[in-house]
C-alpha positions in Angstrom: -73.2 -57.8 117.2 -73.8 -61.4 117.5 -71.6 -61.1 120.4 -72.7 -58.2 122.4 -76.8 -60.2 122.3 -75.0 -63.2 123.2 -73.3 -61.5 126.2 -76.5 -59.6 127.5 -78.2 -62.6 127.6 -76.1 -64.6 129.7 -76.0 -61.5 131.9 -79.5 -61.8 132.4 -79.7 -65.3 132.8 -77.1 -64.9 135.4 -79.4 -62.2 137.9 -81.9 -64.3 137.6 -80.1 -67.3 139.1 -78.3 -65.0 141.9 -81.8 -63.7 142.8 -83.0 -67.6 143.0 -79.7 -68.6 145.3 -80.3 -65.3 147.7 -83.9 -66.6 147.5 -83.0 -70.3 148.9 -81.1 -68.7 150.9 -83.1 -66.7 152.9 -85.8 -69.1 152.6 -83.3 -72.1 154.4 -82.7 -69.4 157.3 -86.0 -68.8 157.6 -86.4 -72.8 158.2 -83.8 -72.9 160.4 -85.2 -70.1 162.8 -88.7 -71.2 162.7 -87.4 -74.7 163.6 -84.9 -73.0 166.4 -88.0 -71.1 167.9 -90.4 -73.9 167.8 -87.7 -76.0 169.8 -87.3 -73.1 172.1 -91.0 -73.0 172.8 -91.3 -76.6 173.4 -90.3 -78.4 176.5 -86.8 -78.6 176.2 -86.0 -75.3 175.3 -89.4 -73.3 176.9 -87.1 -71.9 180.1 -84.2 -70.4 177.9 -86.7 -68.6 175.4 -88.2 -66.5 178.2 -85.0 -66.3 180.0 -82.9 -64.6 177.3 -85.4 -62.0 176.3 -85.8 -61.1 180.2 -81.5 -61.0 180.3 -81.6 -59.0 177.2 -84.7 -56.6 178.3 -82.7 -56.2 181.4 -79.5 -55.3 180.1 -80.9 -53.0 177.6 -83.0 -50.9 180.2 -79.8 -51.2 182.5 -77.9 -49.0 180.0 -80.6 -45.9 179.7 
């Protein structure tokens, strides 16, 4: 009996710890887009934001 407790804890210690590693995760993308799109909307990159959603609006109203 000793066992099985000792088992379903660890279980549960282990979901928590996945759901904190998809959490850092998603949170470090997060970072990195919000950096990528600040850059893109800054001098540097200002011309190739606009210009990829106007390729990719084109393209996708080219296909209908």
């Amino acid at each position: 009996m000793t066992r099985l407790w000792a088992w379903l804890l660890v279980r549960e210690n282990d979901r928590g710890q996945a759901t904190v590693e998809y959490f850092l995760v998603i949170l470090a993308a997060t970072a990195l887009a919000v950096i990528g799109l600040k850059w893109l909307q800054s001098g540097s990159g200002g011309g190739l934001l606009g210009g990829l959603f106007g390729k990719v609006i084109s393209w996708v109203v080219g296909k209908f």
